[in-house]
C-alpha positions in Angstrom: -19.3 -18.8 5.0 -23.5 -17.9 4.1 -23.7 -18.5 8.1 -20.6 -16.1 8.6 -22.5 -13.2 6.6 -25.9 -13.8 7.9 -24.8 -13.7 11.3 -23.4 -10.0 10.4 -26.7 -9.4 9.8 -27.8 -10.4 13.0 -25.5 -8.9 15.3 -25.9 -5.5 13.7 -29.8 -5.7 14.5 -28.7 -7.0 17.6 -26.3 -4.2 18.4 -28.9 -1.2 17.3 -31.9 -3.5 19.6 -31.3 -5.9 22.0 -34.8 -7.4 21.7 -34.1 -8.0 18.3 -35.1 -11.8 17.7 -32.5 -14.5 16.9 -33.2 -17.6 15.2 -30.6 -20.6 14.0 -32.4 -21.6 10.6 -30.4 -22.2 7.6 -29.9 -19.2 5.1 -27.6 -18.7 2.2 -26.6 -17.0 -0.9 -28.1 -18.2 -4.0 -24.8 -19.7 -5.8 -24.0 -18.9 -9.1 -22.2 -21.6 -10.6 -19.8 -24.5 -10.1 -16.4 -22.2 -10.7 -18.0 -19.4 -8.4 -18.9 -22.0 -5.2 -15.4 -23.5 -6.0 -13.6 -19.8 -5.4 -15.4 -19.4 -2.5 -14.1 -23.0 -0.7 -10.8 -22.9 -2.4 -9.2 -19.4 -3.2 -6.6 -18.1 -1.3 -6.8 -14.6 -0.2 -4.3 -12.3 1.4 -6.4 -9.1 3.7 -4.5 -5.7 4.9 -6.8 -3.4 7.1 -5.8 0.0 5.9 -8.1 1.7 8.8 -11.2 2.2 10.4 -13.5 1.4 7.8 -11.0 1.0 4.8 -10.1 -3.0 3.5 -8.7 -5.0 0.8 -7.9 -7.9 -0.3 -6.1 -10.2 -3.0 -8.0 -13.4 -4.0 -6.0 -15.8 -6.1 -8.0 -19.0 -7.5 -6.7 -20.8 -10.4 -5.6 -18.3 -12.7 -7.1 -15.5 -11.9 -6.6 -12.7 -9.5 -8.8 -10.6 -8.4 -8.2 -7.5 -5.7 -11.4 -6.6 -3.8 -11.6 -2.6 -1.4 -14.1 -1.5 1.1 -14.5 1.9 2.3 -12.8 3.3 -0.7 -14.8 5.4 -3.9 -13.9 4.2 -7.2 -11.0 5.2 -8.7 -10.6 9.0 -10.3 -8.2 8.5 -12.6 -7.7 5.5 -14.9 -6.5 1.4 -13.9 -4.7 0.7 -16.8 -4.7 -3.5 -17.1 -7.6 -4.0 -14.5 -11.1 -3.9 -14.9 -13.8 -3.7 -12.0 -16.3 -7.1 -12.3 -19.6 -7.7 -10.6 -19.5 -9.2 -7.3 -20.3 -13.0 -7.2 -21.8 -15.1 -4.2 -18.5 -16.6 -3.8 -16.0 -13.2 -3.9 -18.4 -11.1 -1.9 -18.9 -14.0 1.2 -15.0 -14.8 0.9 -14.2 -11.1 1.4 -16.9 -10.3 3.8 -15.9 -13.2 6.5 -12.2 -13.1 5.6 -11.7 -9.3 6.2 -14.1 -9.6 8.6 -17.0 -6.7 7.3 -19.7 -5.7 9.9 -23.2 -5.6 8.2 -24.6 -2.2 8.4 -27.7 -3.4 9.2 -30.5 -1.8 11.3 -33.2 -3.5 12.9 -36.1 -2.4 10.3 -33.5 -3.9 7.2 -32.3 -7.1 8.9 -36.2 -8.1 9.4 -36.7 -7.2 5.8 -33.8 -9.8 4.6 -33.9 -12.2 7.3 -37.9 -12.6 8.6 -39.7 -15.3 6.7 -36.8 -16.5 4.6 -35.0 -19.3 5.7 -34.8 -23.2 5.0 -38.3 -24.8 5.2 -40.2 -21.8 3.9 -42.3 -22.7 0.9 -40.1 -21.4 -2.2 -36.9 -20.5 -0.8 -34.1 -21.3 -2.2 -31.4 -18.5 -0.9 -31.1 -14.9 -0.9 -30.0 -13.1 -3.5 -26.5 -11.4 -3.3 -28.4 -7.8 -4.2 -30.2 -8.3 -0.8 -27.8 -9.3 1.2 -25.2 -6.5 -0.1 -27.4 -3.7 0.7 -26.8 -4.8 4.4 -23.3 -4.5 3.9 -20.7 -1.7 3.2 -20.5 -1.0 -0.6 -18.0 -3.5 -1.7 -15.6 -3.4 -4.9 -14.1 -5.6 -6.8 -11.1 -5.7 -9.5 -9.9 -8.2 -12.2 -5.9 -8.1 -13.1 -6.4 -8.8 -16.8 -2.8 -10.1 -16.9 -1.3 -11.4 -13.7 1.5 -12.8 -15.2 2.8 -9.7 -16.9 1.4 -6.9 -14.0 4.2 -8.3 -11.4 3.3 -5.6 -9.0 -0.2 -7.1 -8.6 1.6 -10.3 -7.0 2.4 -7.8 -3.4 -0.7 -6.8 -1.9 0.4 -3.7 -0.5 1.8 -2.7 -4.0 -1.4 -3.0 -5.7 -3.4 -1.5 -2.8 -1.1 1.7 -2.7 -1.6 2.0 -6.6 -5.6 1.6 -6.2 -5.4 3.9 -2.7 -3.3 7.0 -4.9 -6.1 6.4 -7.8 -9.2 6.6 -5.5 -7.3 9.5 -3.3 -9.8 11.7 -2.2 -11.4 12.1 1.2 -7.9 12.4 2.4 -6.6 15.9 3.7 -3.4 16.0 1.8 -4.2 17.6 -1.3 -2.1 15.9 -3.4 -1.3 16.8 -7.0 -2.1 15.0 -10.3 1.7 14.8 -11.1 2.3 13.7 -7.6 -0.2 11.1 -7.7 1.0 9.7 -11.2 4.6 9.3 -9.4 3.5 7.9 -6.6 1.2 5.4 -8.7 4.9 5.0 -10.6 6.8 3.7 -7.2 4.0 1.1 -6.8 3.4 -0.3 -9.6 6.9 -0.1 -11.8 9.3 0.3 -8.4 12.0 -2.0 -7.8 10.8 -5.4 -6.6 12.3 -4.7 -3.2 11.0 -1.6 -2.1 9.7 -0.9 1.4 5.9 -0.7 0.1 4.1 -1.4 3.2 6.2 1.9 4.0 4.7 3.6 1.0 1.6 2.7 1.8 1.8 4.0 5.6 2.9 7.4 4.2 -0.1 7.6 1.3 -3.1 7.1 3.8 -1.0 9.5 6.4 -3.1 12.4 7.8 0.1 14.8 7.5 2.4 16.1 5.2 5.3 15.2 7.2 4.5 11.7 8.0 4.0 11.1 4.1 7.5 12.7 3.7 9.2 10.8 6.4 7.8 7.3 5.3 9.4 8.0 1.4 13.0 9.7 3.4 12.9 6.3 5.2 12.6 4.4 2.2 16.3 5.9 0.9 17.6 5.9 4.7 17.3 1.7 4.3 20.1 2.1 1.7 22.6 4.4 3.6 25.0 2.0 3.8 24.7 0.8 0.3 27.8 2.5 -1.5 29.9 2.0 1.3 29.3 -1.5 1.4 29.2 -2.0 -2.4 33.0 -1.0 -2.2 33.5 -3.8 0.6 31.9 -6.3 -1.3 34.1 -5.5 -4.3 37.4 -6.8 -2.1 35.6 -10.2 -0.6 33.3 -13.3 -1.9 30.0 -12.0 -0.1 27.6 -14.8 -0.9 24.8 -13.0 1.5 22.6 -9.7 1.3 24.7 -6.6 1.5 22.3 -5.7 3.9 23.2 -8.8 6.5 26.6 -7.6 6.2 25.6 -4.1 7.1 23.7 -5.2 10.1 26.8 -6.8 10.8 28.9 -4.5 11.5 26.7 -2.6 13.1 25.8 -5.2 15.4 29.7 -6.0 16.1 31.6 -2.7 15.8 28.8 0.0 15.6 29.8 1.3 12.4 26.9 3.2 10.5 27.3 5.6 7.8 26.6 8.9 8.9 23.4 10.1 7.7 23.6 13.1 5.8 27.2 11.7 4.1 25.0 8.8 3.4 22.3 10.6 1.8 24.3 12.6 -0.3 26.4 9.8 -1.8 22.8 8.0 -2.6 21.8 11.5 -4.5 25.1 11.3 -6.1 23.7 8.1 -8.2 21.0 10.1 -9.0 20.2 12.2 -12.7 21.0 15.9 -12.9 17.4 16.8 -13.4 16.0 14.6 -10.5 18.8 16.8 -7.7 17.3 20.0 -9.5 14.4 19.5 -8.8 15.1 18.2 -5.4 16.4 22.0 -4.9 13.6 23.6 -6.8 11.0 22.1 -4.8 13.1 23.3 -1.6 14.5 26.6 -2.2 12.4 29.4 -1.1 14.7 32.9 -1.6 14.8 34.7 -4.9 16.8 35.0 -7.5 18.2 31.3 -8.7 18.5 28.5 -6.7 21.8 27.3 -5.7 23.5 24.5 -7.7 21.8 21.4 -7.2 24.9 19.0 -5.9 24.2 15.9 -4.2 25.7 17.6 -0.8 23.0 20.6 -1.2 20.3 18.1 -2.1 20.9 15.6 1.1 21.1 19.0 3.0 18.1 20.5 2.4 16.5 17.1 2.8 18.3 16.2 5.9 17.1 19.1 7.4 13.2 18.7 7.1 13.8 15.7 8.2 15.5 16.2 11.3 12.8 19.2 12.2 10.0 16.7 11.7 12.0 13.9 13.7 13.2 16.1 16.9 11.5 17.7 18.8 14.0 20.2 20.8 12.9 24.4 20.3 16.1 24.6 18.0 14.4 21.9 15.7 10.9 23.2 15.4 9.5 22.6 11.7 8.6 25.6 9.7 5.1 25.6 8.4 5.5 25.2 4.7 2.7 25.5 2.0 0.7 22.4 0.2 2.0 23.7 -2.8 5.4 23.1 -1.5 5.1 20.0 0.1 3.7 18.3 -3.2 7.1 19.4 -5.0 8.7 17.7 -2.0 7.1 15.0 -2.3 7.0 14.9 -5.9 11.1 15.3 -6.1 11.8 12.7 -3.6 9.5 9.9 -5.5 11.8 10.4 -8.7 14.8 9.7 -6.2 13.6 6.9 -4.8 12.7 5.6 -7.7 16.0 6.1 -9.3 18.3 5.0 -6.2 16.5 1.6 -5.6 16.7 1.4 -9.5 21.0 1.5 -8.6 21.2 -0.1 -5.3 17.9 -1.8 -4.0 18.2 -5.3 -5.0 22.0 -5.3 -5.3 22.0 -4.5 -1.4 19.3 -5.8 -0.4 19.0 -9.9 -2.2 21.3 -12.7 -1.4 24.0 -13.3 -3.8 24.8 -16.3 -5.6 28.1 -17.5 -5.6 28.4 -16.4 -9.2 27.4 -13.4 -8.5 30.1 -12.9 -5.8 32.7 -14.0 -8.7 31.4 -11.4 -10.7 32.3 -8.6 -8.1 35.9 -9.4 -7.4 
């Protein structure tokens, strides 16, 4: 891996001036200890490219866990149960040839680090990691403290959307402090099986509608679930209630119609979650209407369908920041809540007991 990162370095140079001079001798990273060489040769890591510039990674070795970020600032508001540790030889060449960094080296600093020190070169015996990283994107990395207890540090994309939320900032959506906390609360105390990589897609969105549309779709997965519930009730269904939806949609095209759908899920949901659902919509004066799961799906259905077609009957009103935060803020709580009902009971195999249970 110490060839991987020095050849970074090269190619930069290389890239910025073609006559810069190439050489094959032997370079490495001073090591640090036993434990640190063996995470580098052994650990497993798991990387998700979250854009241009923006990485991270999960590295698992022994008992530790460790989730590294590049392209990201620190976090602004507070990790509970993880702790940012120094980079080591081992984590910072893992992540760098793994998630395949580019050095940001220019000619002038790659001849600083690389001319002169090499194998064979009276007194070397490796670079040190503080040289090498200033060639290199400003790297970060973070210790779970418990990884046995913090379960959502086990999904990559959950713990990546909880670290993204708590470093937002040179995104355009200006989301709230309340908004953030809840969105921080789907990731990291969400159901199990909730459509994270979804989350995620909506939290580093460039628009207000495409973060809405990724959390709508997140409840849209479990349309079918009430309906279906009640026709599991009658049979021994030993798979996911989901296979059985796709199913019947496969066979006899059933679906549940959407906005039906919608309002049956925000039926399952607490009083105060639906009023704030309407709170965060309504817009004329005097009080809002009465926040019933029908008026809640409604007023959600419609956004959606504005942001989905595209027909001059369907054009999208342009609505506030202000207001979209409440949107968005509403519609974490019923996410939240309806997976908390229906998520894994739709969408996890049942046991055979289980199917006894439901007759």
């Amino acid at each position: 891996m110490s060839k991987d990162v020095f050849d970074r370095i090269f190619s930069s140079a290389v890239a910025l001036d073609k006559d810069f001079p190439i050489d094959s001798e032997a370079r490495w990273i001073t090591r640090k200890d036993d434990d640190d060489a063996d995470l580098m040769a052994n650990a497993k890591i798991q990387v998700r490219r979250l854009g241009q510039r923006e990485v991270t990674a999960v590295v698992d070795h022994m008992d530790r866990k460790i989730f590294c970020a590049s392209g990201y600032g620190r976090p602004n508001e507070p990790w509970e149960r993880v702790k940012e540790i120094d980079g080591t030889p081992g984590l910072f060449a893992l992540f760098v040839t793994e998630a395949n960094i580019p050095s940001t080296a220019t000619a002038a600093r790659a001849r600083n680090v690389l001319e002169g020190s090499y194998r064979g070169v009276a007194g070397y015996e490796g670079h040190s990691l503080l040289e090498v990283s200033e060639v290199f994107p400003e790297l970060t990395f973070w210790e779970i403290e418990r990884p046995e207890v913090d379960v959502y540090s086990t999904d990559i994309y959950r713990i990546a959307g909880s670290f993204v939320v708590r470093s937002y900032g040179h995104y355009p959506l200006e989301i709230g402090p309340k908004t953030k906390l809840k969105l921080v609360g789907l990731f990291e105390d969400g159901s199990s099986v909730m459509p994270f990589p979804l989350l995620l897609q909506g939290v580093i969105s460039y628009s207000w509608s495409g973060l809405f549309l990724d959390v709508y779709r997140s409840i849209e997965q479990l349309y079918s679930a009430p309906k279906i519930e009640r026709l599991a009730a009658k049979f021994s269904i030993n798979c996911a209630l989901s296979d059985l939806a796709e199913a019947l949609e496969s066979f006899i095209s059933w679906r549940p119609k959407e906005e039906e759908a919608l309002s049956l899920l925000l039926g399952e949901v607490s009083q105060p979650v639906r009023a704030s659902i309407v709170n965060a919509f309504f817009q004329g004066t005097g009080d809002p209407p009465d926040a019933t799961p029908a008026k809640c799906a409604s007023y959600i259905y419609q956004l959606r369908n504005s942001h989905v077609h595209f027909r001059p009957a369907m054009k999208a009103a342009p609505m506030s920041p202000e207001k979209w935060d409440k949107i968005i803020s509403a519609m974490c709580d019923a996410v939240l809540e309806i997976y908390e009902k229906f998520g894994h009971a739709f969408l996890v195999s049942r046991t055979p007991q289980a199917s006894a249970r439901i007759r």
